[in-house]
N, C-alpha and C positions, 0 to 999 in steps of 0.2 A: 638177194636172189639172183641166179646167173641162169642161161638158158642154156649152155652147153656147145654155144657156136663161138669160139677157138677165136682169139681175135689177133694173138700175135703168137709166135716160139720165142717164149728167153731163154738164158744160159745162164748157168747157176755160176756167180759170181766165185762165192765160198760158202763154206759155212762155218759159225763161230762158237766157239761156247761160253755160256755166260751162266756162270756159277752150275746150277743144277739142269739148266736148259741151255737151247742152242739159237742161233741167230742166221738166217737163211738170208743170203744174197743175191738177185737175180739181177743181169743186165738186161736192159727193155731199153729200144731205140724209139717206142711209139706210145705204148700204155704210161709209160712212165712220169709222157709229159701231161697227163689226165689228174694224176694221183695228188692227191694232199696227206700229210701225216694223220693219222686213224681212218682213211680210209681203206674200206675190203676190195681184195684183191684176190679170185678165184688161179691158185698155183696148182696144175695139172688134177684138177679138182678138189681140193682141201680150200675152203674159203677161210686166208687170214687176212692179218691186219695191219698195212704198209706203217714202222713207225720213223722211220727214217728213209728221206728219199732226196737223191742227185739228181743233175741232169742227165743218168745216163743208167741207172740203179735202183733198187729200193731193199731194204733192208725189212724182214717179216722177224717176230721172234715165234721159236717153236714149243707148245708147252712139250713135255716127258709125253702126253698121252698122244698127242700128236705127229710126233715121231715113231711111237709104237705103233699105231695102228694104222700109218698111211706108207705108203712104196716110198716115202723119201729116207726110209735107212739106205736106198739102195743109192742113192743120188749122190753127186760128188763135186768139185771144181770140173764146170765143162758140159755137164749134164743139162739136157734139155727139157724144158717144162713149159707146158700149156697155159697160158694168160687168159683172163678174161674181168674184164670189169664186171661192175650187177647191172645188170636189166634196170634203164631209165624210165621212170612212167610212161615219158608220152614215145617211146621207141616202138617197133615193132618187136611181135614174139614169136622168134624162131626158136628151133630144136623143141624142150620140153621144161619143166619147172625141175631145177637144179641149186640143192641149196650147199653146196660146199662139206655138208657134211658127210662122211665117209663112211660106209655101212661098214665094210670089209676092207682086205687086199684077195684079190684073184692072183693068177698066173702067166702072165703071156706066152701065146702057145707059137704064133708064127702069125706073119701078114703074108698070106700067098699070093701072087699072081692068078687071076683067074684065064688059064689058057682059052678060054672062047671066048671072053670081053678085056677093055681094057679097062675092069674095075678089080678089088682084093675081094682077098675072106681074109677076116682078122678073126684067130680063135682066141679063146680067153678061158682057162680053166678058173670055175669060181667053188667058195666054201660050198657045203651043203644045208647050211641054214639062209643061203641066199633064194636059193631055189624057187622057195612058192612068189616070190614077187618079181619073178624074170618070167614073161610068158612070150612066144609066139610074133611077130610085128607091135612089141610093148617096145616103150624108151626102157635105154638105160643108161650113166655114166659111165664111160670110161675112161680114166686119166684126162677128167673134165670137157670130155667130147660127147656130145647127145647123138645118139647112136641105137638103131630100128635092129634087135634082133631077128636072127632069117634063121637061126634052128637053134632048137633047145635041146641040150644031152643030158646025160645023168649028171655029169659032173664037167660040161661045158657047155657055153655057146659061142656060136660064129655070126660075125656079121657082117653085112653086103658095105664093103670101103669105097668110095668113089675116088678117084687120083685127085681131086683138087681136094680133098680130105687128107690123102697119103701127104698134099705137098704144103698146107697149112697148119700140120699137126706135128710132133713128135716122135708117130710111131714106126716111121723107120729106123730111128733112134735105139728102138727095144729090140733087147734079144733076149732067144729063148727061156725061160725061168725066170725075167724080171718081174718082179711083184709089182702089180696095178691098182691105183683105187677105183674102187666101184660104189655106186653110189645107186640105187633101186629107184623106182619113181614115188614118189613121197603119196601119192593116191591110192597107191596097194597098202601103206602102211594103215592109212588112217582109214580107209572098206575093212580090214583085217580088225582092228580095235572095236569099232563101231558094231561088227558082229560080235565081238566077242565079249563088250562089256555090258549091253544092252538087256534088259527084262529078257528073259522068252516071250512073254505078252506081246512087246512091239519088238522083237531084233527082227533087221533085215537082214533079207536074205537074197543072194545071190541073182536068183532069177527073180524078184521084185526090183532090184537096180536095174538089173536089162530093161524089165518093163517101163520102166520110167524113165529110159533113154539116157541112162547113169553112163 
């Protein structure tokens, strides 16, 4: 489990192909000296699994589906990507509960300057099946960053960037139309089930989790 708080930017070493899949290599000056072969390693939020590591490297392999459904088709020799080890027990817990796995790919729309502060709007156009689980001041992943959405549109959200986020992160790195992972908060998925699988006799419901301070 990862919490979405960015611990280092690597650079993607190369990438390799090995038979029907591919082999991802990032340079890491800090994370890297943490890592043991089979441990998880949160790469701009897709959680894989370091299996070969340097003093200066670590080498992930990538399944077929992996590739397909996360923004590293677009990644290359040089590219930048977001680190993060998992949440220790006895650590503290910042951002939100982040588990590497990747709902979708959104759209990178632009990181603006906010002309009346010295913080961003980061826009991000997402699928339309992402939608019911993005609300209002809800978390959400982006390219493994835990991040408090500040408006929700039909077919985007923005959100409030702080600069020491701009300067620990990646996404100055994106331009327009790069594909992003996005990751929902895993507590809408499992309210959503729970309605939906449950008796009519006992399903909850909406305003019963309010009331019970859900």
């Amino acid at each position: 489990m990862f919490t979405g708080i960015i611990e280092e930017v690597g650079t993607v070493a190369g990438i390799t192909q090995r038979k029907k899949n591919r082999c991802l290599t990032v340079a890491s000056s800090r994370l890297v000296k943490e890592l043991k072969k089979g441990d998880s390693v949160s790469v701009s939020g897709v959680c894989l699994t370091a299996v070969e590591i340097t003093p200066t490297s670590f080498s992930a392999d990538l399944a077929q589906e992996t590739w397909a459904r996360t923004s590293f088709s677009r990644i290359k020799s040089g590219s930048l990507v977001n680190l993060e080890l998992p949440l220790r027990a006895d650590a503290r817990f910042g951002g939100h509960i982040v588990q590497g796995h990747v709902d979708c790919v959104g759209t990178f729309v632009e990181l603006a300057k906010n002309l009346d502060a010295e913080d961003y709007w980061l826009t991000v156009e997402m699928p339309g099946e992402l939608t019911p689980y993005v609300v209002l001041k809800g978390s959400i992943c982006i390219e493994g960053i835990s991040l408090t959405v500040a408006k929700v549109e039909e077919k985007s959200i923005s959100l409030a960037i702080i600069p020491h986020t701009v300067k620990v992160t990646n996404l100055t790195s994106l331009k327009p139309g790069d594909p992003v992972n996005l990751e929902t908060d895993i507590i809408a998925k499992y309210v959503e089930k729970m309605m939906g699988t449950r008796p009519s006799s006992s399903k909850i419901t909406l305003e019963k989790l309010v009331q019970q301070g859900f």
